[in-house]
C-alpha positions as MATLAB code, in Angstrom:
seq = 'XXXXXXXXXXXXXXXXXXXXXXXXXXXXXXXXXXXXXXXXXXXXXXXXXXXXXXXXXXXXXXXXXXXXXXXXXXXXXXXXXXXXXXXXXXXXXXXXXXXXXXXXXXXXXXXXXXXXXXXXXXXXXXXXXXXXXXXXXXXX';
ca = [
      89.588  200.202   36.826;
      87.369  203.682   37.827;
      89.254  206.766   37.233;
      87.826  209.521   39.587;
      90.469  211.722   41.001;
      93.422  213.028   37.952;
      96.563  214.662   39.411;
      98.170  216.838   36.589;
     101.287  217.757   36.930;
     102.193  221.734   35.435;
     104.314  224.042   35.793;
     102.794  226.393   32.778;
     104.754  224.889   30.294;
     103.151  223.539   26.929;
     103.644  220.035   27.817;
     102.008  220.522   31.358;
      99.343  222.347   29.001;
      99.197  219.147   26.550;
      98.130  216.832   30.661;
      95.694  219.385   31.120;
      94.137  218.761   27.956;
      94.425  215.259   28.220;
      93.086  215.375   31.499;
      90.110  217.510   30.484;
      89.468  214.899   27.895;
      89.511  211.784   30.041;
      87.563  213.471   32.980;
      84.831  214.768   30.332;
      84.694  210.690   29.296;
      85.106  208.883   32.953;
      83.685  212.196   35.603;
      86.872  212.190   37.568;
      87.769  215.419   39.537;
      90.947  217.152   37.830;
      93.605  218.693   39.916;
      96.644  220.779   38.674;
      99.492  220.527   41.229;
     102.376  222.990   41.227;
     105.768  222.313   42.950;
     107.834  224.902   43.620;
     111.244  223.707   44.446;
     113.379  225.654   46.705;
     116.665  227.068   45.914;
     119.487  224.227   47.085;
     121.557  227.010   48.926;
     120.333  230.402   50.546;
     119.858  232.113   53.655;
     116.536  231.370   55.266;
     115.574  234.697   54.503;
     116.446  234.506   50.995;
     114.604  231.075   50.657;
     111.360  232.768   52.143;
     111.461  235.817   49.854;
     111.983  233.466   46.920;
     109.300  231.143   47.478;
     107.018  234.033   48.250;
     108.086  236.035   44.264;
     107.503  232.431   43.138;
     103.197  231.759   44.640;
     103.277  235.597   42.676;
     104.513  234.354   39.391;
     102.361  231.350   39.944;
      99.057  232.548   40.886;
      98.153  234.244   37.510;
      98.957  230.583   35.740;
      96.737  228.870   37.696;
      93.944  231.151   37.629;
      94.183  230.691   33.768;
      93.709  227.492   34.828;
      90.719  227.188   36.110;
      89.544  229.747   33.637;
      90.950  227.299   30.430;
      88.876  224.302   32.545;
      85.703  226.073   33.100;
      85.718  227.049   29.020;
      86.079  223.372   28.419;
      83.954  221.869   30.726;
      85.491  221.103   33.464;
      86.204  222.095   37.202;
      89.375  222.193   38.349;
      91.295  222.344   41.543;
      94.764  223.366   41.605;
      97.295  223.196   44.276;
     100.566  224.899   44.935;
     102.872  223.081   46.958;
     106.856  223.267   47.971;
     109.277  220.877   47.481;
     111.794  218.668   44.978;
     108.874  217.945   42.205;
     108.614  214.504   41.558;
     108.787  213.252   45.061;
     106.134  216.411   46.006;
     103.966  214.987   43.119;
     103.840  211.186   43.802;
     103.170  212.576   47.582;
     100.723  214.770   46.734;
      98.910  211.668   44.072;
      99.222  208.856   46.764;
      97.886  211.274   50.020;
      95.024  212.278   47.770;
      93.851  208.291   46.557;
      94.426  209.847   43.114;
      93.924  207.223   40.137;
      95.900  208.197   37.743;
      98.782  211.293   37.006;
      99.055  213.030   33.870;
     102.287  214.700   33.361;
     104.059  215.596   30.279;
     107.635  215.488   29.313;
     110.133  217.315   26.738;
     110.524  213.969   24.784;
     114.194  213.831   25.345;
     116.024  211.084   24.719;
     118.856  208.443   24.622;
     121.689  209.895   26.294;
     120.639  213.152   27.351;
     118.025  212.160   29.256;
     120.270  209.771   32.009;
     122.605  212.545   32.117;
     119.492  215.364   32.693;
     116.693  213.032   34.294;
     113.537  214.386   34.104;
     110.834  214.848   36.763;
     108.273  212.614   34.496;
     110.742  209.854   34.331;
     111.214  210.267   38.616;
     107.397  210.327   38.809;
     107.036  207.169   36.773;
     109.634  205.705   38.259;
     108.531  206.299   42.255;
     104.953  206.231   41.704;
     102.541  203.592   42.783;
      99.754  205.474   40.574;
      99.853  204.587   37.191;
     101.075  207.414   35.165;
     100.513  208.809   31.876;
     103.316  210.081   29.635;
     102.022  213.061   27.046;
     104.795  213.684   24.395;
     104.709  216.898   21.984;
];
């Protein structure tokens, strides 16, 4: 199997750091084109007006993280795209991986477990569970 295209999942976290990492890594090793991709997810219940203004303070709060980046991938070697999208996140994500013929997603996870994690769910465990793109699971 050829690995060129890497969707990583982040959200500025340290796990979505940890992908990136791993992403940089593999790319470095297999020359596949890294992308970032960045869901925002709407609030559930607002005024139109409300929803706008909140997605617009949220590309603000966004924009810095993904500039650092591209900065973090060009100090390590690698280019990378990002993208910013709207949405519920795992669904956006596995939308975002199959539209763009990606071979692989990187996303990371909090490492919960047993019960916790049915009651929570987790947007890793949604991605892997929807996606037709093999995924990769990076634990702290």
């Amino acid at each position: 199997m050829e690995v060129k295209r890497i969707i990583v999942a982040y959200d500025g976290s340290r796990q979505s750091q940890k992908a990136l990492e791993w992403a940089i890594d593999i790319s470095g090793k297999v020359g596949a084109q890294v992308t970032t991709v960045t869901v925002i997810k709407p609030p559930d219940f607002s005024p139109a007006g409300e929803v706008n203004e909140f997605m617009y303070d949220a590309e603000k709060y966004y924009q810095p993280l993904l500039d650092k980046v591209i900065k973090f991938g060009q100090e390590n070697g690698a280019k990378i795209n990002t993208v910013l999208l709207r949405g519920h996140p795992a669904e956006t994500i596995v939308r975002y991986a199959s539209d763009y013929n990606a071979d692989l997603i990187i996303t990371g996870t909090r490492g919960m477990g047993g019960f916790k994690s049915l009651v929570i769910g987790s947007v890793a465990q949604k991605v892997v569970t929807y996606s037709k793109v093999p995924v990769l699971i990076v634990k702290e």
